[in-house]
N, C-alpha and C positions, 0 to 999 in steps of 0.2 A: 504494500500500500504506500501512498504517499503521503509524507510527515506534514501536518500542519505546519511546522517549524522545519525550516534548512538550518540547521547548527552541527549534524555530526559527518565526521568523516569517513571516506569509504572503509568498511570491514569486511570488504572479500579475501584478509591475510597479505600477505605481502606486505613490499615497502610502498602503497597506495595510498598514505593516510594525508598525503598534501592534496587530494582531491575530495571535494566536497560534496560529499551525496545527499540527495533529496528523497531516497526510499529506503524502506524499511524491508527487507527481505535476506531468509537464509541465507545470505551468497556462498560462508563458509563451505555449507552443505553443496553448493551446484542448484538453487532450485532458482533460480532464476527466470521468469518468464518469457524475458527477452535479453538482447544483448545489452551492456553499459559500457560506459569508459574503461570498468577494470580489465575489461575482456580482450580491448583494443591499447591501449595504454603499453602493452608491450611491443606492439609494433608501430610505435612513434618512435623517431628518429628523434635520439639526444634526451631522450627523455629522462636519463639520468642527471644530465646537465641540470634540467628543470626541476627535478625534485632535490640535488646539492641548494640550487637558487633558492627553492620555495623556502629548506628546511633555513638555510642560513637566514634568509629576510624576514623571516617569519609573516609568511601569505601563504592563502592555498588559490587553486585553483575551480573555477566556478564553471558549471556550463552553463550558455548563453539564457536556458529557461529560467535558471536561479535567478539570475539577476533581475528578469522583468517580473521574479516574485515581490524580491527586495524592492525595488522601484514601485511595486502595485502594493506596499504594505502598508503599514501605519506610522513606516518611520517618516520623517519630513526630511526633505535635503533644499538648500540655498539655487535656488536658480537666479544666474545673474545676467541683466540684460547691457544694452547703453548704456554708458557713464557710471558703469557699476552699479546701479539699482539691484536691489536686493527683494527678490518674490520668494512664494513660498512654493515649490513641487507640489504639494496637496492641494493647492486650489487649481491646478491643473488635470491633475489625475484621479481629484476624486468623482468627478464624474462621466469620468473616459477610462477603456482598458486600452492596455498597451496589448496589441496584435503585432502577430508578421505582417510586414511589408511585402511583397511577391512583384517582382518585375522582370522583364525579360532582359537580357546583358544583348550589346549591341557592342561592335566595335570598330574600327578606323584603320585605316594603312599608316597612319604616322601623326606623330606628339610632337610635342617641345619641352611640356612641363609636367613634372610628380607631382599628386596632389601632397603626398607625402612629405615635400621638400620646402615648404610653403612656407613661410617664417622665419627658418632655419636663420641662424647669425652664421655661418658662412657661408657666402657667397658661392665656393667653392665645392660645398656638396652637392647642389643640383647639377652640378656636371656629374660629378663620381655617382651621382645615385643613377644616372643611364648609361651607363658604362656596360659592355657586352658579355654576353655570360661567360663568352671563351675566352675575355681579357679577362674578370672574372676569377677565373679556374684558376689563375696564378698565385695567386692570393690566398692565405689560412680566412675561414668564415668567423667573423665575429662569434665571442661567445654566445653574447647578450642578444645577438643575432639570432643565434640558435633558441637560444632558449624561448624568446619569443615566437617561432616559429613550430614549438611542442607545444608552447601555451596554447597556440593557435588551434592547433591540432585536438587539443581535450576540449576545447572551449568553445568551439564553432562549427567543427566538420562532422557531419552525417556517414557514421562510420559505417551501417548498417540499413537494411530499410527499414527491421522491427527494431529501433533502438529506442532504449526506456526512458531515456532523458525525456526524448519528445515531449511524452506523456506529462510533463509538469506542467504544460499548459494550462492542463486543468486545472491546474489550484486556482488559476482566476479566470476560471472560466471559459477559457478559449481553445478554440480545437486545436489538436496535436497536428505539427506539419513540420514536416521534415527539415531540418536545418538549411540542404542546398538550397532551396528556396526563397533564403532572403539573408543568407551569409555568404561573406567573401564575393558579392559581385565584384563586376569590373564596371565601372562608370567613366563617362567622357563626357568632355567639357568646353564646348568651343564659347572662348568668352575673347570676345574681337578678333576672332580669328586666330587667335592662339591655343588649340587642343593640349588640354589636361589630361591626364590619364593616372587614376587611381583604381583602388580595390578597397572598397569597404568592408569591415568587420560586418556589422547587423543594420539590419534596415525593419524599423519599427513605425507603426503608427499609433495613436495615441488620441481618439475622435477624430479632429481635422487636421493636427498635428502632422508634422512629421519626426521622427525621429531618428537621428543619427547615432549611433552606439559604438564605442573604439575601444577595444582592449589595450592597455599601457601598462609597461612593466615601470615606468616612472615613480616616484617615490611623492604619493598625494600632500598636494596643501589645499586650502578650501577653494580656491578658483583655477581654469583651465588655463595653459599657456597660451599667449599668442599665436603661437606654432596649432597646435591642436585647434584650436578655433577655428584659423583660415582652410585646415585641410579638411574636416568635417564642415565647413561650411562649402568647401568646393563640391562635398558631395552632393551635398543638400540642393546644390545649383545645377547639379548634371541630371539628378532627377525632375527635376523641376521643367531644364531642357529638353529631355526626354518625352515628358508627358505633357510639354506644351500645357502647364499648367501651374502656377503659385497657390503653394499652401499658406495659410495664413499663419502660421507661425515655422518654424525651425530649431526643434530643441537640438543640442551638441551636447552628447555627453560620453565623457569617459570615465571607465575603469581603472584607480590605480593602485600603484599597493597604499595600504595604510602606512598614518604617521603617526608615532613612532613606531616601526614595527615591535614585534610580540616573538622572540627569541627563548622563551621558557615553555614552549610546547604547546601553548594556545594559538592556535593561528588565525590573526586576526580577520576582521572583515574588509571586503572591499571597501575603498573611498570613494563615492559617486561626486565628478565636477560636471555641473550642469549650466550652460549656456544657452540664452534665447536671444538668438540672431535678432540684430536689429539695423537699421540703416547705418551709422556708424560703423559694424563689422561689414558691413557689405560694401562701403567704400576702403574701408579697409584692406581688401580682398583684391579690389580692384588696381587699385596702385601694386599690393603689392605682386600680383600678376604682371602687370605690365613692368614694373621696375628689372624684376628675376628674366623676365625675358628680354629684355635688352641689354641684362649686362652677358647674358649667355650666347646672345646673338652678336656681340659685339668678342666674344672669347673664340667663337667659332670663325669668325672673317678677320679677326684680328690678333694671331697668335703669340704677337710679339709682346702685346698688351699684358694679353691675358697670363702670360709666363711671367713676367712684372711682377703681375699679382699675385701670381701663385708662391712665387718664391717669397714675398714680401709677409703673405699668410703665414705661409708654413712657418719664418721665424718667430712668428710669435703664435704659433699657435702649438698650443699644450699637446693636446691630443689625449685628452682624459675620455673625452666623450663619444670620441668619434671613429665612426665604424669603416673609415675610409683611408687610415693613415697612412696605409699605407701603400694603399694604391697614389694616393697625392704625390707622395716621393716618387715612386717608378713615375708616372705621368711627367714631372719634370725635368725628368734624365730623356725619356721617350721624344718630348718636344724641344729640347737641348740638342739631340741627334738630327732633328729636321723633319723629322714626322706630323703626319699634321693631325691635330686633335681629332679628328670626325673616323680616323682609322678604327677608335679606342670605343666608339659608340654606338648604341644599337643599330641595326639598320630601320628602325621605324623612327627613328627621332631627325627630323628635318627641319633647318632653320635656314 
């Protein structure tokens, strides 16, 4: 059966217990009615990584149904709009459920910009985030990388067609539908002419809402970054192009770890940051689209420039955070040799 309360962790044995279950059932025994995470959890990729991460930060991991329990429940969270105005989630949600989204994926011969890359303080990662899989391949994979990529995998993908998570719909009410149906699309985004291309976590609605949902291994404070904003708001804008149609609101929110994390074997809860798109983010978005695309269209026909900069960054840049360092180095030995940047990148990225 399924738990009024999401509080305990998986008990099918094993080292499973940074996964967070929402049923009640023998697992020990095998009786299981359908498949879950524990079943599939072994054949994620790295998923050891993820559960070193979860135990050391103290998080667990949620599938995507839990969360629009947590979201549909009686806790309140800060939703903040323009000029930081401060509302309340429950005057939102208490008289709307939050459903799947279901939209059909479309897609394009060629980009320019990540939705993912959108904010970023350097300048220099929207180039390395389109970089080619087989320039790529040279390179060791970020941890955090990885790890986020298991997270992904317990937390969003339809491992199964009878899979039990589904079924937590029901706790508020809403029919069970299979995960692929409204995770991990791909979205596009022609905003002046300039094609975006992202992939979103979860696509939710919420009465006339929409809802934008992002898992983050980020370490929560009570409002979302600038970064995060602009990129869930890009999605919000490719659906919206998509179905030739404006919802009247755009909620942004993300999953991230709790602060301070819980290292004594409690593992804490999620942090929900929630955002309500308002005219100010949406000029926001705008510049900073057009700004990312001119200094990257000015890196591609101006190599000489663009090496300037790169080399000028890389002095002073740490490299604490960034999942790119080390492609940045090879990239400025590569365009020191005379090679010319557009070698290094997709073939669907055209400027």
């Amino acid at each position: 059966m399924i738990k009024n309360q999401l509080k305990s962790c998986c008990n099918s044995g094993g080292d499973f217990s940074f996964y967070r279950c929402e049923f009640e059932h023998p697992c020990s025994l095998g009786h299981k009615p359908k498949s879950c995470a524990y079943d599939f959890q072994k054949t994620v990729p790295d998923i050891d990584l993820l559960r070193d991460d979860c135990y050391e930060q103290g998080y667990t991991v949620f599938g995507v149904e839990a969360h629009t329990v947590f979201l549909s429940g009686n806790i309140d969270f800060d939703v903040v709009g323009d000029n930081h105005a401060v509302s309340s989630w429950k005057k939102f949600v208490k008289n709307n459920k939050l459903k799947p989204f279901l939209i059909e994926e479309r897609s394009f011969n060629q980009f320019q910009l990540r939705s993912s890359e959108l904010g970023g303080t350097c300048p220099i990662e929207g180039i390395i985030s389109k970089v080619s899989d087989a320039y790529k391949a040279n390179f060791p994979e970020n941890t955090l990388a990885l790890v986020g990529t298991a997270a992904h995998a317990l937390g969003n993908t339809q491992h199964d067609n009878e899979y039990i998570h589904n079924e937590t719909w029901n706790l508020i009410d809403v029919d069970p539908v299979h995960r692929d149906c409204y995770c991990e699309k791909e979205l596009w985004y022609d905003h002046k002419g300039i094609m975006l291309r992202g992939h979103v976590d979860v696509l939710l609605t919420m009465g006339d809402y929409l809802v934008i949902f992002d898992f983050k291994r980020a370490l929560g404070g009570g409002y979302q970054s600038r970064k995060y904003k602009l990129q869930l708001l890009s999605y919000g804008k490719a659906i919206e192009q998509q179905l030739n149609k404006t919802f009247p609101g755009l909620f942004l929110i993300t999953s991230v770890r709790p602060y301070p994390p819980d290292k004594r074997g409690r593992k804490r809860f999620p942090r929900y940051q929630i955002t309500l798109a308002g005219d100010e983010l949406l000029k926001d978005l705008d510049e900073e689209i057009l700004n990312r695309f001119e200094f990257q269209h000015r890196a591609i026909h101006d190599q000489g420039d663009f090496l300037d900069n790169l080399k000028e960054r890389r002095e002073t840049c740490s490299g604490k955070h960034c999942f790119g360092r080390e492609i940045c180095n090879d990239l400025v030995g590569k365009l020191e040799e005379g090679h010319d940047l557009e070698e290094f990148l997709m073939e669907e990225v055209k400027f």
